[in-house]
VOGU-3710 file (C-alpha; in Angstrom, 3 decimals, decimal comma):
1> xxxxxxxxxx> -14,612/-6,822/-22,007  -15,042/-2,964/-21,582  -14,247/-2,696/-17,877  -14,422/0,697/-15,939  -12,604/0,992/-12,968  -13,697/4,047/-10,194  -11,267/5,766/-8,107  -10,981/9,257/-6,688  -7,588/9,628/-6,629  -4,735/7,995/-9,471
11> xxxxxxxxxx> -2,292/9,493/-8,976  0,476/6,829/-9,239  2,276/8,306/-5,584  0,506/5,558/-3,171  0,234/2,077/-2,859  -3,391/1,828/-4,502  -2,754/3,956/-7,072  0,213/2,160/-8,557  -2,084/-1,187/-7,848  -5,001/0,387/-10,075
21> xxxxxxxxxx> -2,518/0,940/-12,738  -0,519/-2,187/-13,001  -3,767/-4,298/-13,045  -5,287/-1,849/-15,632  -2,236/-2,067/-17,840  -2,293/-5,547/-18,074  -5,436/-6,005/-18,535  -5,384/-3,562/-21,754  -2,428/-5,068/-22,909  -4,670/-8,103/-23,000
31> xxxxxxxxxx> -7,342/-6,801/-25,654  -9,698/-5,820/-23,171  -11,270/-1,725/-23,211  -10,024/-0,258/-19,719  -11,480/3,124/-18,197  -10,233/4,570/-15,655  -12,716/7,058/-13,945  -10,958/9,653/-11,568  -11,048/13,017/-10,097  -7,190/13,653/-9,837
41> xxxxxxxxxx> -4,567/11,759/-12,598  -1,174/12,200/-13,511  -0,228/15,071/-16,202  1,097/12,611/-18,381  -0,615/9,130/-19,242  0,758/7,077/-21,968  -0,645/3,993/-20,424  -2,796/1,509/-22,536  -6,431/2,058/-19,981  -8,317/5,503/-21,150
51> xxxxxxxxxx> -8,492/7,825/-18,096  -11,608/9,997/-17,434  -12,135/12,653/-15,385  -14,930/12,938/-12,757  -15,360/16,673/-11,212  -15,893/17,015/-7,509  -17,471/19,664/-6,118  -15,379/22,034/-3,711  -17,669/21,735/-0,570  -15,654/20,566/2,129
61> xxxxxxxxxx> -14,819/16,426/2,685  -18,327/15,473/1,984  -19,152/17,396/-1,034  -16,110/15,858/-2,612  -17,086/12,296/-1,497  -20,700/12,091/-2,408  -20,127/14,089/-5,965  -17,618/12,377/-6,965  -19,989/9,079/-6,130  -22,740/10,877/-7,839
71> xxxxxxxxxx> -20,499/11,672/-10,784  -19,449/8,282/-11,639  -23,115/6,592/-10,767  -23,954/9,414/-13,397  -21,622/8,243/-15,764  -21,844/4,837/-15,517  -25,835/5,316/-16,350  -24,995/7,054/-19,432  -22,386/3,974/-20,655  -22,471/0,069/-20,414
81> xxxxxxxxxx> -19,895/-1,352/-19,041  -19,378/-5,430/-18,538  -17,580/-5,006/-15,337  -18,155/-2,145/-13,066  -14,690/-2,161/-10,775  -14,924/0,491/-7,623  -11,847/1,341/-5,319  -13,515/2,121/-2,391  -14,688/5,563/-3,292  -18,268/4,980/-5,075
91> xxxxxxxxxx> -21,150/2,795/-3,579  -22,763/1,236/-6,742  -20,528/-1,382/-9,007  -20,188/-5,045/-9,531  -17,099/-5,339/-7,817  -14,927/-3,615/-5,286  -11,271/-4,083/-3,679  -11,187/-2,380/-0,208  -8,098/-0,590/-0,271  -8,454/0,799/3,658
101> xxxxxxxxxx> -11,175/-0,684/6,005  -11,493/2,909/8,465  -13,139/1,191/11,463  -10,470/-1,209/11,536  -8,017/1,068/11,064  -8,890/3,150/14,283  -9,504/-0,101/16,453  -5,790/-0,830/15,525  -4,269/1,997/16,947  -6,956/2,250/19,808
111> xxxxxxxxxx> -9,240/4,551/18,501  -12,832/5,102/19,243  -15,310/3,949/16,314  -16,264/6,895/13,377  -20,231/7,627/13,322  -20,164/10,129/11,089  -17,808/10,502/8,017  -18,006/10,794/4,933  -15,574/7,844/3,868  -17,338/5,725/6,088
121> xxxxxxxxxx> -20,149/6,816/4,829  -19,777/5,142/1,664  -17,809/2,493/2,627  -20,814/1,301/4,796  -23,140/2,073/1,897  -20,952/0,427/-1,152  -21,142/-2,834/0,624  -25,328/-2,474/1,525  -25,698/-1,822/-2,383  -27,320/-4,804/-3,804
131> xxxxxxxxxx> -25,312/-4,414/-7,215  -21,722/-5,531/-5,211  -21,368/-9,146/-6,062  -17,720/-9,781/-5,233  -15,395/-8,021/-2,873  -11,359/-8,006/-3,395  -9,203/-7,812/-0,079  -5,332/-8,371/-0,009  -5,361/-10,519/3,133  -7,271/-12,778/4,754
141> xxxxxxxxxx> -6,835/-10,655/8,235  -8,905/-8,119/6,453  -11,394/-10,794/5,421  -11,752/-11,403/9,268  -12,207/-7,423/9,690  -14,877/-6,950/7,526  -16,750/-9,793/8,617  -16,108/-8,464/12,303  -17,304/-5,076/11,328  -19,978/-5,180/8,159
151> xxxxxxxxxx> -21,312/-9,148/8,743  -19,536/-9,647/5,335  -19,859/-13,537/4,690  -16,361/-14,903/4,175  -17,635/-16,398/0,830  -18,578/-13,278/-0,822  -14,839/-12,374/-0,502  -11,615/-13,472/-2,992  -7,934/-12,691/-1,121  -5,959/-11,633/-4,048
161> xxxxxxxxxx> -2,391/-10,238/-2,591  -0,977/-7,551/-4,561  2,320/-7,195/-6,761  5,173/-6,272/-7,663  7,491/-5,300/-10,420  10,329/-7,590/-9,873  12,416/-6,106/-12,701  11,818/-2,356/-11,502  12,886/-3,270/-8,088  15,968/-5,123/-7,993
171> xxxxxxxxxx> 19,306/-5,989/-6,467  20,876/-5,177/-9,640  20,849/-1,571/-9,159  22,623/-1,850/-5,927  26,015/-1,447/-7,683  25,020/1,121/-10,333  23,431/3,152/-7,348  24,611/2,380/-3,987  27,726/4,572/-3,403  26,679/7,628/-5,180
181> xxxxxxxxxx> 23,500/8,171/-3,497  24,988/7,372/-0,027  27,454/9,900/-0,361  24,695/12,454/-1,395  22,196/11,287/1,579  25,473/11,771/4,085  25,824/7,576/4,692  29,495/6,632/5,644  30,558/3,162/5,118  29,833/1,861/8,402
191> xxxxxxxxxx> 26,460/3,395/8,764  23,394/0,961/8,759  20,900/2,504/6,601  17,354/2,057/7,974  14,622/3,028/4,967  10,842/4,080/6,532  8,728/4,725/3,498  5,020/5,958/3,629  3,092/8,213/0,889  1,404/9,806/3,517
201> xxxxxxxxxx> 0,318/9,657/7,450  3,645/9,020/9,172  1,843/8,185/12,284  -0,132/5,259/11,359  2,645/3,984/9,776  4,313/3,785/13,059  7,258/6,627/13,015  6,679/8,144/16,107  7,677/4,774/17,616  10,178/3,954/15,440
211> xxxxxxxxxx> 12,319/7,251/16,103  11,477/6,535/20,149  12,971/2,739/19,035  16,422/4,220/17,485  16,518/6,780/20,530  17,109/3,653/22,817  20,346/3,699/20,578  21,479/-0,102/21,144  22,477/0,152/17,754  24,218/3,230/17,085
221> xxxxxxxxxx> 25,303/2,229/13,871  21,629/2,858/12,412  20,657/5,995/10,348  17,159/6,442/9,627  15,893/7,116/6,205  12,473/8,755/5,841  10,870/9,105/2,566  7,429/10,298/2,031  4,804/12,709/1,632  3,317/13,043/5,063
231> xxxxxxxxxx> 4,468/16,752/6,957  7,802/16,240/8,395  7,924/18,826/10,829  6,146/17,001/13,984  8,892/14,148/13,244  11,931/16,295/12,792  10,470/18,019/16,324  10,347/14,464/18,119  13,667/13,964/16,753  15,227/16,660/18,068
241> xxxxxxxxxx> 13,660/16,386/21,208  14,588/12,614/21,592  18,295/13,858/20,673  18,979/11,563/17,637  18,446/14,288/14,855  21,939/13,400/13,897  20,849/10,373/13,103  17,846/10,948/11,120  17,762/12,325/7,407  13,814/13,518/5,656
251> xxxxxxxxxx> 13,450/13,115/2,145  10,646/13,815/0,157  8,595/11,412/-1,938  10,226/10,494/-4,936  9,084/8,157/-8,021  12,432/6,373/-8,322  12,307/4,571/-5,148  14,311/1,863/-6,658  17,685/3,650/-6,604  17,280/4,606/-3,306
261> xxxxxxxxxx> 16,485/0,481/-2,045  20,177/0,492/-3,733  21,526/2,611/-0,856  19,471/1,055/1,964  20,609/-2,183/4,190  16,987/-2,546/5,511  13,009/-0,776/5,118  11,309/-0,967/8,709  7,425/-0,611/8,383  6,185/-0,335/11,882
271> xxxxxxxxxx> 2,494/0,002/10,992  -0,373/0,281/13,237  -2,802/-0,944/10,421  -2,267/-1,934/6,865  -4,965/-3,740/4,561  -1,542/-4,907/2,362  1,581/-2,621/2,411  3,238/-1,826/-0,832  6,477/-0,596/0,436  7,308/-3,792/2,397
281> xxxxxxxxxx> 7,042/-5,735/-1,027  8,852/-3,515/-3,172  11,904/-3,477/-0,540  12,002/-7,086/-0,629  11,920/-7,278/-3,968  14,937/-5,335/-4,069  16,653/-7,880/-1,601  16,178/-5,715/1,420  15,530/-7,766/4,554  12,343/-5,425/5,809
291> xxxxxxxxxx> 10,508/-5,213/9,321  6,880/-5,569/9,437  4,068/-6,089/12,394  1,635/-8,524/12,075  -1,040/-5,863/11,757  0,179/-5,212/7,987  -1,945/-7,364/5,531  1,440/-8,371/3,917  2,779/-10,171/6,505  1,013/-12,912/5,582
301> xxxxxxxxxx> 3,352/-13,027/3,031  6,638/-13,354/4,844  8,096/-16,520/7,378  9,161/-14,860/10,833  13,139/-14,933/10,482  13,222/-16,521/7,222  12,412/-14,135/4,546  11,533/-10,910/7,164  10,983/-10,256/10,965  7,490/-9,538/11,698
311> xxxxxxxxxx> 6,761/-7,834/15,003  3,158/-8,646/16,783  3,164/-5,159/19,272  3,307/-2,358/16,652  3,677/0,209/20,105  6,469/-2,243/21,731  9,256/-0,209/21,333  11,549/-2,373/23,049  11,108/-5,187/20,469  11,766/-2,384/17,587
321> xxxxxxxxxx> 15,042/-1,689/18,972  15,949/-5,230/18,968  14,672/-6,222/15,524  17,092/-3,169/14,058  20,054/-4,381/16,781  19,441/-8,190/14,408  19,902/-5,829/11,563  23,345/-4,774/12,420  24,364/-8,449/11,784  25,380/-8,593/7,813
331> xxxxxxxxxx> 25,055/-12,442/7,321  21,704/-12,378/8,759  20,788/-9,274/6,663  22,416/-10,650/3,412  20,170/-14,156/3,910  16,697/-12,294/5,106  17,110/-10,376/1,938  18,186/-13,325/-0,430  15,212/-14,940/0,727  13,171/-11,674/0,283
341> xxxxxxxxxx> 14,071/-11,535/-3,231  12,676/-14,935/-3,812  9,563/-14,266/-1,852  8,710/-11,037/-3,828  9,642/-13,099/-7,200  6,257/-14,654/-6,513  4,525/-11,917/-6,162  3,659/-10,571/-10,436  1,530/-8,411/-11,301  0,581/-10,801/-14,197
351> xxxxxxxxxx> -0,951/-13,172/-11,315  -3,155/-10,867/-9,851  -4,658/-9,504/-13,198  -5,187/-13,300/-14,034  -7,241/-13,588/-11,280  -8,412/-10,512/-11,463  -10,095/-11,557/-14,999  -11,339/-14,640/-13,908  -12,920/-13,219/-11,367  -14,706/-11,015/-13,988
361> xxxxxxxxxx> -15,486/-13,684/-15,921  -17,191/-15,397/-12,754  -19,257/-12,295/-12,986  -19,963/-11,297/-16,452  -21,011/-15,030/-16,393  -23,431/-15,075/-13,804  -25,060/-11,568/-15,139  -25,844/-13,637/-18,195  -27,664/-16,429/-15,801  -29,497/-13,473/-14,625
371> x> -30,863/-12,526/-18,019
//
């Protein structure tokens, strides 16, 4: 099948990104002739899918977001394509995976409604197109949302979670990586290493709360870990202000997030609003017992005190402080994580692109019925 697949940004540094790419890969790998339309790529692609580049035009939020749809609705006029794949960015294709649901998003972290946006814009208009057959979500909580929200009828949806690379991420490297990186972060032996991990907007990802939750200091054992891309200023402000910069250390976003899972005891992902949550996954993967609310798709994922702690109240402090006071107790880290490993071992990235394909199949199928 030649199969182009539509999204702004691949850049390889967020959750969706890295998502786009492992499906694409496999499903190049598999014979089939992947595009990859895009405003913003990496510098260096080796990758088997053929990336593209769609120009946006330098007029403020929406003059980005309706050229770039115009650009690809463009292209895709000028090509054929069996399977049209959008990412949430473009309004006209055959099938799209809603990466971030906005409405949702702000009702989550008790927010009043957006009327006018540009990102809403066409997320309201991708789903109104009468092209969209199929729609991919990553949990069935966003399922609910966007039948709450857009009418959406449950059947038009398929829940397929994402993955993970289970070799990439992986308690093996613990030893190779564990000591030397502490000693470079500033860890002593007895500290309890606390990993927060977000690409970008700290805040919806619940930091503020989570720095007010180690200010409590029950556990004064715990050293905070934040990696990302988000400004850190605001946080290193709180911090200061709450009197636990001591205990705090910002690094910046970094592509071998592996190595430091090797250093870590635990990820906490205190989100407000998540339609999966990458970083969860990944951490377990690499036998971290992790902390996640209920409001993060992935939670489906994970057993309440078997395999993760999953918190309902992303803004109850008080129950953040006590999930990281459990943490301080090494036998129930060391089986949380065992089982994490075994939960994220059934999470490939060869799963989702085979029903990924199928689902294309369903599709390319039923065009044909059409003809």
């Amino acid at each position: 099948m030649k199969i182009a697949m539509l999204t702004k940004h691949f850049t390889l540094r967020n959750g969706s990104s890295r998502a786009i790419h492992e499906v694409a890969l496999r499903l190049s790998a598999r014979g089939h002739d992947v595009h990859i339309f895009c405003n913003r790529s990496p510098e260096r692609y080796a990758a088997g899918p053929v990336l593209r580049y769609v120009p946006m035009l330098p007029l403020g939020s929406w003059g980005r977001v309706l050229s770039f749809d115009w650009g690809c609705r463009r292209k895709m006029g000028a090509e054929r394509f069996d399977i049209v794949h959008g990412h949430g960015n473009t309004t006209e294709q055959d099938v799209v995976t809603v990466h971030i649901c906005r409405n949702a998003n702000r009702l989550a972290r008790g927010l009043p409604l957006l009327r006018r946006d540009p990102h809403l814009f066409i997320e309201r208009r991708q789903f109104e197109n009468r092209r969209l057959r199929r729609i991919i979500v990553f949990s069935e909580r966003l399922k609910r949302d966007l039948h709450r929200l857009y009418g959406i009828p449950p059947e038009r949806v398929a829940t397929i979670p994402n993955g993970v690379d289970a070799n990439r991420f992986h308690p093996r490297l613990r030893p190779i990586h564990r000591d030397r990186l502490r000693r470079e972060i500033g860890l002593s032996d007895g500290d309890l290493a606390v990993m927060f991990v977000a690409s970008g907007n700290f805040e919806n990802r619940g930091l503020p709360n989570l720095l007010s939750a180690v200010a409590r200091r029950t556990n004064e054992r715990v050293k905070l870990i934040i990696v990302g891309g988000d400004r850190p200023g605001p946080h290193r402000a709180q911090s200061r202000r709450l009197g636990i910069d001591d205990q705090v250390v910002f690094l910046p976003f970094t592509d071998r997030l592996e190595e430091l899972h090797a250093c870590a005891d635990a990820l906490v992902f205190p989100s407000y609003y998540d339609t999966f949550g990458s970083v969860p996954l990944e951490a377990m993967a690499s036998g971290l017992p992790v902390v996640v609310t209920a409001s993060c798709g992935m939670s489906e994922l994970i057993t309440d005190g078997v395999d993760g702690l999953i918190l309902k109240d992303p803004t109850d402090v008080e129950a953040l402080d006590s999930a990281l006071m459990r943490l301080s107790d090494d036998n129930l880290r060391e089986r949380l994580g065992s089982k994490a490993r075994e939960t994220a071992e059934r999470q490939s990235w060869d799963t989702v692109a085979d029903r990924t394909i199928k689902l294309y199949e369903e599709l390319r199928s039923g065009k044909r019925d059409e003809r």
